[in-house]
N, C-alpha and C positions, 0 to 999 in steps of 0.2 A: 279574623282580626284578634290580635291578643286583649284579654280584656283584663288587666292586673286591676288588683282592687282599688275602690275609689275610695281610700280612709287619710287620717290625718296622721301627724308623726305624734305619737308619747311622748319623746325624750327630747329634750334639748338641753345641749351642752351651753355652756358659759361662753365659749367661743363664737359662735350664733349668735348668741345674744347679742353680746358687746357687739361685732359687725354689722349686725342687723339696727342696732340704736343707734350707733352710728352714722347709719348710710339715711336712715329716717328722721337723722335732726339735722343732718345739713343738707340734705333736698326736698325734705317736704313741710319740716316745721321748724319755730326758729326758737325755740325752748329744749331743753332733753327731755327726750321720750321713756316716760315711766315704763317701770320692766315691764307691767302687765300688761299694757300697750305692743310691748315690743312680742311678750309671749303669746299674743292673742294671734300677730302675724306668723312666727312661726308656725302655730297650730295650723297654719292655712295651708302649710308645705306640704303636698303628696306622698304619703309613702312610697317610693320603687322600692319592693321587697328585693331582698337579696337573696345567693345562695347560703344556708344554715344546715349546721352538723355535719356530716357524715359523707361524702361524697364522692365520685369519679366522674374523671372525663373519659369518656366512650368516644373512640372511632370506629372499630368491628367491633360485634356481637363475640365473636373467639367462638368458643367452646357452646356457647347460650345459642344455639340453634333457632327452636321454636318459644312462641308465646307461653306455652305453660313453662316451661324453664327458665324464662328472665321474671318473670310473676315470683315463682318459686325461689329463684336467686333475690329477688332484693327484698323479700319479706325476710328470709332467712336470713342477709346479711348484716339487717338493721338498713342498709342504706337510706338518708331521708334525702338524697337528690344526685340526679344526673345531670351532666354538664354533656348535652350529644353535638358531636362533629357534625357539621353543614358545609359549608365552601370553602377549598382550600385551593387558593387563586396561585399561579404558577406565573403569570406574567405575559404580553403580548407573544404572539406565535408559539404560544403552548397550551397543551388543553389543561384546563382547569378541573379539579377532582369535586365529585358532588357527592358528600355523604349521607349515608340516612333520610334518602327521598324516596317518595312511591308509595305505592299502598303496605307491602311487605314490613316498609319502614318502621310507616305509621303505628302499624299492628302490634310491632315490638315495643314500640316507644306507650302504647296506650296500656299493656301488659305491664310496663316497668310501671306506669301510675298504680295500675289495682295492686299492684305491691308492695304500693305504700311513696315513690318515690315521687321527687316533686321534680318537675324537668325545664330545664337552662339548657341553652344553647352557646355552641361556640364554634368561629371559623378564624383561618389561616389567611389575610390580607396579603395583597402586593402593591407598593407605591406606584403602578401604573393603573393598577384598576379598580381603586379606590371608590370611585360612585357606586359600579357594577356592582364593585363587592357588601358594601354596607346595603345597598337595595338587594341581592340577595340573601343574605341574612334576615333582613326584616321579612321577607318572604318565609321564608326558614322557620323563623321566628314563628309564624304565623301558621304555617302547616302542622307544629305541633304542640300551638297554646302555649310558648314557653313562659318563664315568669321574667328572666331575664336574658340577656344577652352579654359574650365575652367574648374578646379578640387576641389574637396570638401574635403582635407584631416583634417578628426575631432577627436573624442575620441579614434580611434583605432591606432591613431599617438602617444600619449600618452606615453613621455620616449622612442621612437625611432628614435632617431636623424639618424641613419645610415639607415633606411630605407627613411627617407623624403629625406635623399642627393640624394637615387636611384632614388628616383621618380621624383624629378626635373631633374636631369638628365636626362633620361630616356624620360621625356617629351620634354622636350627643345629641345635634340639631335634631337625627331620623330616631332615637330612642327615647330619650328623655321629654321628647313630643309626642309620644305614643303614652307617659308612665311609665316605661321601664327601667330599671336600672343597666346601666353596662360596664363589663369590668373589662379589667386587660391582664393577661399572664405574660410573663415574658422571662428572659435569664435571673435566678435568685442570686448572683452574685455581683451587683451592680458595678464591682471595683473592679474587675475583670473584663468589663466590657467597656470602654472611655469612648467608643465614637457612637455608640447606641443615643439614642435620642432622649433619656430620660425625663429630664423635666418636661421634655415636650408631650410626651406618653402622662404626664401626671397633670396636663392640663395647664402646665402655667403661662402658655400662649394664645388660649384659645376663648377667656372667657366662661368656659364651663370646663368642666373634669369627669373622667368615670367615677362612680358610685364607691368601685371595690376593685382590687388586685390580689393577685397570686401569683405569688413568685417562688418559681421550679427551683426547689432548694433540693433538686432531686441528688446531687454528686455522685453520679453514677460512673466516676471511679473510685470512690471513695477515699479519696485525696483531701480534699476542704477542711478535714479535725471536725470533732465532734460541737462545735462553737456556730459553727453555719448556719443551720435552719434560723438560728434565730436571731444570727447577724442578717440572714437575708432578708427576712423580715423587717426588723428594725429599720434596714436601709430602703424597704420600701415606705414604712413609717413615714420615714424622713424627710420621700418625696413630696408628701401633699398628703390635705386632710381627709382619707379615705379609708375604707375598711379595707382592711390587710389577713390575709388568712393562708397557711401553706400550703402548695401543691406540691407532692411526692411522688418519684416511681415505685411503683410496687412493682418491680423486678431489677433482675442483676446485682441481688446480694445475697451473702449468703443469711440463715438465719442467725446468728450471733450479729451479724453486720447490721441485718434489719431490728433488732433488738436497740442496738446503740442508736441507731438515726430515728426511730419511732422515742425513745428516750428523750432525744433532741429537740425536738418537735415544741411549738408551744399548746397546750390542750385548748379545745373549742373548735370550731369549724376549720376544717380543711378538704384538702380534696387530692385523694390518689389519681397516676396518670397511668393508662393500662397498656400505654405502648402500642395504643392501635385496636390488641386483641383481648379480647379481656377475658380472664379462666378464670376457673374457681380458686383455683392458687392463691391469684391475686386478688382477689375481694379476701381472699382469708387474711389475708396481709392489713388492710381496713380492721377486719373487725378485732387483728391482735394488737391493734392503736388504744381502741376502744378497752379492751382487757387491762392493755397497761395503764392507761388511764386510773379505773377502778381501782387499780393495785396501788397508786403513787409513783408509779415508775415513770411516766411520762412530766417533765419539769414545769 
């Protein structure tokens, strides 16, 4: 069973507040609710940590074979978190792909901690097997201690708005009743996608919402202008009050190309996507974010 930490939240925004004094003078008292009043309730809200700094989402190991090599790889490459692949659901009469289970799994994924990294999980949903799929993930979840949980809802969302409400549902009710946080990745360029279920993915039907999003602002033709990442961004902003942070390919550019789009970027948490396999190539990729950062080059 995952056991995220039982602490209270530091921060509270203006936003909070007002909603929270709000919602606690016209249902429970019939005066307005002094802030300290109001602030004392927030403190009572759970942290679900999130993912922070430096990161990838893993499907194969690639190149990282054995336990001393992934130990060795994410001490060296600064990484301070994995995002590892679990269920990635295909649909009725098709087999369904199970990633990263087993003891072999485990083994790597417990190497990737003593080298520092902190571990999130994430799976690939289908609108028919939406119960399955959220109870295997919390499963998942649970096989390797993660801290939180993320979903990939993409082209098979396409015009179903009533199934994205099930599935945030469905998630929130199973995670955020455990303490965990859950986020969702899905296309970075919202304007290109009009029958995708947006609002519904950001929670504005369902009563609760994910935690945090990542939107693949990867433009792995390199078509989008250099304006993207952090149009994609912004339009995830836009969705709902969530934490926002970019996910990139680290492959299919050349290095001038990767230069300009790590530029683009906005600095702080993000998380590179390895395409499945993940080489040393591409974690060099990560840590030449983190260089231009240092330098001023990243905006």
């Amino acid at each position: 069973m995952n056991t995220a930490p039982d602490t209270t939240c530091p921060h509270v925004d203006h936003w909070t507040i007002r909603l929270l004094s709000r919602w606690l003078s016209a249902s429970k008292l019939s005066a307005p609710v002094p802030a300290k009043v109001v602030l004392g309730k927030v403190m009572e809200i759970p942290i679900r940590p999130l993912p922070e700094g430096r990161g990838m989402f893993v499907g194969a190991w690639g190149t990282f074979k054995s336990e001393a090599q992934i130990e060795d790889m994410v001490r060296d490459s600064g990484l301070d978190y994995l995002l590892i692949l679990g269920p990635w659901h295909n649909g009725p009469g098709k087999r369904n792909k199970y990633w990263n289970t087993g003891e072999k799994a485990r083994k790597k994924i417990e190497a990737a901690k003593r080298g520092g990294a902190k571990i999130h999980v994430w799976g690939w949903p289908h609108p028919a097997t939406q119960v399955q799929f959220v109870d295997e993930l919390a499963q998942f979840s649970d096989e390797h201690a993660a801290i939180s949980v993320c979903m990939d809802p993409e082209k098979l969302y396409y015009g179903e708005p009533k199934a994205m409400v099930a599935l945030i549902r469905l998630a929130c009710a199973m995670f955020h009743g455990r303490g965990q946080a859950l986020g969702v990745s899905s296309y970075g360029a919202t304007w290109y996608h009009r029958t995708f279920p947006w609002a519904q993915m950001a929670g504005h039907h369902t009563g609760d919402r994910p935690d945090y999003a990542i939107p693949q602002v990867y433009d792995s033709k390199n078509s989008l202008g250099p304006g993207y990442p952090a149009k994609g961004v912004q339009a995830y902003k836009d969705l709902a009050t969530w934490e926002v942070f970019p996910g990139f390919g680290v492959y299919g550019k050349t290095p001038a190309k990767f230069a300009a789009h790590l530029d683009s970027l906005p600095p702080g948490t993000c998380c590179g996507w390895s395409g499945r396999q993940l080489t040393k190539k591409k974690i060099e990729i990560l840590k030449e974010y983190d260089t231009r950062i240092e330098s001023g080059g990243v905006a």
